[in-house]
C-alpha positions in Angstrom: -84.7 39.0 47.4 -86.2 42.4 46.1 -82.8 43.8 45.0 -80.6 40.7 44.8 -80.6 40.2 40.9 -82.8 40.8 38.2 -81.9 37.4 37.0 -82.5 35.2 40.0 -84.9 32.8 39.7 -87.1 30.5 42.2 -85.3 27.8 43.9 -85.4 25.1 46.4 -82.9 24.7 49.4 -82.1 22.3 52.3 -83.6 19.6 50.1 -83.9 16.2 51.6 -84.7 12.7 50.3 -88.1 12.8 52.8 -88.8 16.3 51.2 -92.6 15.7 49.7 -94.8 17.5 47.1 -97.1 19.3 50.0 -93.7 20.6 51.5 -92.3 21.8 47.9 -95.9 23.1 47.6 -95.8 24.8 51.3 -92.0 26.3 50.0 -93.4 28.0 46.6 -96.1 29.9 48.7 -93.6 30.6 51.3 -91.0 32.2 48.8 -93.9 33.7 47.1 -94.8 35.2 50.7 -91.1 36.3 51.3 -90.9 38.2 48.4 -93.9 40.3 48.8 -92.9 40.8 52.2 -89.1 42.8 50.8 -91.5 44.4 49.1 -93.7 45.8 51.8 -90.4 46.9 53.8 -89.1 48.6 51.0 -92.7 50.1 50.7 -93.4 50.5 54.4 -89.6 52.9 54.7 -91.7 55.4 52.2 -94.5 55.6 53.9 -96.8 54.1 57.1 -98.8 50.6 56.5 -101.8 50.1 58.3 -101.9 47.2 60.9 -104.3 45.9 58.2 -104.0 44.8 54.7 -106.7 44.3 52.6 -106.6 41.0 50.6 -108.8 39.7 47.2 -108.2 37.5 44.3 -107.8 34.1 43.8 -105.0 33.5 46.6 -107.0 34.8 49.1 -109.3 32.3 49.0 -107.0 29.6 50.5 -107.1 29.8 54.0 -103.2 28.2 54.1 -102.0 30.6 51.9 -103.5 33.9 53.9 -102.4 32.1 57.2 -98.7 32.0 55.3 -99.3 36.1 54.6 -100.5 37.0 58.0 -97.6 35.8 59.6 -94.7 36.6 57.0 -96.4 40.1 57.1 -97.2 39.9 60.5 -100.4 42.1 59.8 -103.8 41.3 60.0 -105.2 40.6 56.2 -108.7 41.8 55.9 -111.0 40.2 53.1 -112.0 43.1 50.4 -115.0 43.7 49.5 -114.0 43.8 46.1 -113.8 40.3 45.5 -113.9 40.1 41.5 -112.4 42.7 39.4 -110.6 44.7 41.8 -107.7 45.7 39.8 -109.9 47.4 37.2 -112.0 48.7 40.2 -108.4 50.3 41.0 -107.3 51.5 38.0 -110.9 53.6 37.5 -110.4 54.5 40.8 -107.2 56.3 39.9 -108.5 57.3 36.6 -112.0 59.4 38.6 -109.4 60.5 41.1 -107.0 61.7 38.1 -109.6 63.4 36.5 -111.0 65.1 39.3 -114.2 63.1 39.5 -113.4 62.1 42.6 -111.5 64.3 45.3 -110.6 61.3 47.1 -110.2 57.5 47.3 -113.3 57.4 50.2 -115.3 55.4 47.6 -113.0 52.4 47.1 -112.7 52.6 50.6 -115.5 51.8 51.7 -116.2 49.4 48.8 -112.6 47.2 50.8 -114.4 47.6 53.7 -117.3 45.7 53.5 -115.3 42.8 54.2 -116.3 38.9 54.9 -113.4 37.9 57.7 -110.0 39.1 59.0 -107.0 36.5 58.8 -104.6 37.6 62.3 -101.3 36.5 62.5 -99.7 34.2 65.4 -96.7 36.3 67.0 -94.9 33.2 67.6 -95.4 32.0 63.7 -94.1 35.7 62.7 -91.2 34.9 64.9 -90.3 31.7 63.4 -91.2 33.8 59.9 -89.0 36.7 60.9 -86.0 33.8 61.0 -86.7 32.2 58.0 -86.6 35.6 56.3 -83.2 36.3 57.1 -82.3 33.0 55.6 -84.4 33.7 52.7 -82.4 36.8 52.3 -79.2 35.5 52.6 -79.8 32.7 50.2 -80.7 35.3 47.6 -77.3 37.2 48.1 -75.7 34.0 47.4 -77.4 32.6 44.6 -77.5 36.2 43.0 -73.7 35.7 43.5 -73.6 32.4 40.7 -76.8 33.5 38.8 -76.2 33.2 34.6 -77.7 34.1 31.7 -79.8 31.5 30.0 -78.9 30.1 26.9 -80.8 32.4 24.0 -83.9 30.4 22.9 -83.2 28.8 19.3 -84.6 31.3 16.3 -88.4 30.1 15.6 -89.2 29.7 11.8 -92.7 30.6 12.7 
């Protein structure tokens, strides 16, 4: 989890021999999912979230993967409008606002808002999410528990 250890790495539980490559495949965006979700609560006791997220880059173009969001989140993910190059889009949008060019954010705004479709979640998938947190979490505590430092790479003569 968020806070468990600075050294824990990804990892695969409750392994089976009829685990398959679309379930390791389905785990990895699940855990990725997870983890942005501590995230949001650690955000979300600072300050209010809106019932809806805005969503761009490459991930949110798989319709599995903002299904996975939705209901880990349990918001609604709306598509940005800011499709390509939104994190520089961001970062001059703090810059203009920094500066005073801008007295507000009402720009970029409106730019997210011109959106292409809204992903809802399922209550009963958050549910079942909402479980499989807790188990997430708890698995983190305990592997943060036998977590070691890897062995120093060897000395490169390049």
């Amino acid at each position: 989890g968020v806070d468990a250890s600075p050294r824990l790495r990804g990892g695969f539980s409750n392994l089976t021999l009829g685990t398959t490559r679309e379930d390791l495949a389905r785990a990895t965006l699940e855990g990725v999912a997870m983890e942005l979700s501590l995230a949001l609560d650690a955000l979300s006791a600072r300050l209010p979230l809106a019932d809806t997220l805005p969503v761009m880059g490459g991930g949110a173009k798989s319709l599995l993967w903002l299904d996975i969001y939705a209901n880990v989140f349990g918001k609604k993910l709306r598509h940005s409008g800011l499709a390509r190059n939104a994190s520089a889009l961001g970062a001059a949008a703090l810059a203009f606002h920094g500066t005073g060019l801008w007295k507000d954010y009402g720009k970029i705004k409106e730019a997210h808002r011109r959106q292409a479709a809204v992903t809802a979640f399922d209550a009963d998938k958050q549910a079942l999410y909402q479980q499989v947190k807790k188990q997430f979490n708890r698995i983190c505590r305990e592997q943060a528990g036998i977590v070691t430092e890897p062995p120093a790479a060897p000395a490169s003569n390049f």
